[in-house]
C-alpha positions in Angstrom: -248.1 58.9 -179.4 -246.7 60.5 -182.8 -243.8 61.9 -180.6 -242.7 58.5 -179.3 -242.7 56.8 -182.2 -241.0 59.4 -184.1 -238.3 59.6 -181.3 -237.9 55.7 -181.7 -237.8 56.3 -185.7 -234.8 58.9 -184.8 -232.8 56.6 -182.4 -233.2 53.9 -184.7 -232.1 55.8 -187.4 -228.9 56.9 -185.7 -228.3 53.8 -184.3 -228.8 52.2 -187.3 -226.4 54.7 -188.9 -223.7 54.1 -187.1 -223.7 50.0 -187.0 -223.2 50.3 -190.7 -220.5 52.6 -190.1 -218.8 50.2 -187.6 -219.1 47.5 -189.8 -217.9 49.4 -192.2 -215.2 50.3 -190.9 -214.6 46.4 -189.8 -214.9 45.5 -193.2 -211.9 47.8 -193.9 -210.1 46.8 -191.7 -210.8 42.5 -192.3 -212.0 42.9 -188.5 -213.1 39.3 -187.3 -215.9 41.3 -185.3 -217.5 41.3 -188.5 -218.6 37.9 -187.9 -219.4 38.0 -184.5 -223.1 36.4 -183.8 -224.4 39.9 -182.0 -223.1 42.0 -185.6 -225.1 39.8 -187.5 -228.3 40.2 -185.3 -228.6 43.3 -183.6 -228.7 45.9 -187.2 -231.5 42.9 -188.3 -233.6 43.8 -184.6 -232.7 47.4 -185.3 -233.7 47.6 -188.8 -236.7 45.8 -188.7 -237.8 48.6 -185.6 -236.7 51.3 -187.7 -239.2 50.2 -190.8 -241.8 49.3 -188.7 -242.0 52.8 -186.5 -241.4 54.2 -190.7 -244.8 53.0 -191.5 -246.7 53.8 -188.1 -245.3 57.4 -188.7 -246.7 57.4 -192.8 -250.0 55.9 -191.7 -250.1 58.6 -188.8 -249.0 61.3 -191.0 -251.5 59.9 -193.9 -248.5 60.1 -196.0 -247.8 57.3 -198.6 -245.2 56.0 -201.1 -246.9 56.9 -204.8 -249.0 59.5 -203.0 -246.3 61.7 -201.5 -243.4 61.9 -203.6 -241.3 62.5 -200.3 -242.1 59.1 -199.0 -241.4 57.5 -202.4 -238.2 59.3 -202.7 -237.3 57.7 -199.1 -238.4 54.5 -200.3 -236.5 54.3 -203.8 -233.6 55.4 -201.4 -234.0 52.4 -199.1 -233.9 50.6 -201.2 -230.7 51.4 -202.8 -229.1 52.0 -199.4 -229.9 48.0 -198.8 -228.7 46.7 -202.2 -225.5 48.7 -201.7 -224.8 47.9 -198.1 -225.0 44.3 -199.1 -222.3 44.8 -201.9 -220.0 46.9 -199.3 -220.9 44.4 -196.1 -221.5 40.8 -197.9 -221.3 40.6 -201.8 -218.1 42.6 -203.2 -216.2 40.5 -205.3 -213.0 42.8 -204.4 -212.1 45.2 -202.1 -212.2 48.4 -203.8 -216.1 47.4 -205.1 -216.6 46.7 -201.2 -215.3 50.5 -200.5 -217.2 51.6 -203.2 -220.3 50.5 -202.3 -219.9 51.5 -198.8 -219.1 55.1 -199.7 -222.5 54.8 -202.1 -224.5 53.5 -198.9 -223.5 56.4 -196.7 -223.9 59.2 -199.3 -227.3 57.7 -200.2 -228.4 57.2 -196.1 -227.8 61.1 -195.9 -229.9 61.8 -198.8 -232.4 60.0 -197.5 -232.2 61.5 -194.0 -232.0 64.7 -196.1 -235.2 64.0 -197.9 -236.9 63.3 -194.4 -235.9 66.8 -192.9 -236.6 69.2 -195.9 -239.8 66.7 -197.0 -238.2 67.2 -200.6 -237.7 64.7 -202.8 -234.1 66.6 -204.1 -233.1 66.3 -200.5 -229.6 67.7 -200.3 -229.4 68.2 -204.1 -231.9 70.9 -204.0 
């Protein structure tokens, strides 16, 4: 059972990756896919699969926020990652914070990813 839901955690990850990348990229680019219904919904579904196979791995692995300074790390990261995707995606007041933000999102996404593979709460920056 760990194996599934880690291998859902991992596709969801990826996938969830690269919607924000797309979107990203949209939002460069003043796409009008931006606003499609299915862009809005489908990283929501994704997320919210993503944070829920998150938790069944921590309470299979017995591994907590505040109790394993990895998980926290991940957390605190997440955290981040949202209220800086929101900036780049929805809330920049101008272009360049949008770009800023986005670059912010995907440098903090690969620290946490980083921070999941070496179980270190320095990630990449070890």
């Amino acid at each position: 059972m760990y194996y599934l839901v880690k291998n859902l955690h991992v596709t969801c990850v990826v996938l969830s990756a690269t919607g924000f990348l797309l979107r990203g990229a949209w939002m460069i680019t003043r796409n009008p896919l931006l606003q499609h219904r299915l862009t809005r919904v489908l990283p929501h579904l994704i997320d919210s699969t993503l944070l829920l196979s998150a938790i069944t791995l921590a309470v299979m692995i017995e591994q907590y926020p505040l109790s394993a300074g990895w998980v926290t790390a991940k957390v605190i990261g997440l955290l981040a990652y949202i209220l800086l995707g929101t900036v780049a995606l929805k809330r920049g007041r101008t272009p360049q914070r949008r770009v800023a933000a986005f670059v912010g999102a995907i440098l903090v996404y690969v620290w946490i990813v980083s921070v999941a593979v070496t179980k270190d709460v320095a990630g990449y920056l070890a």
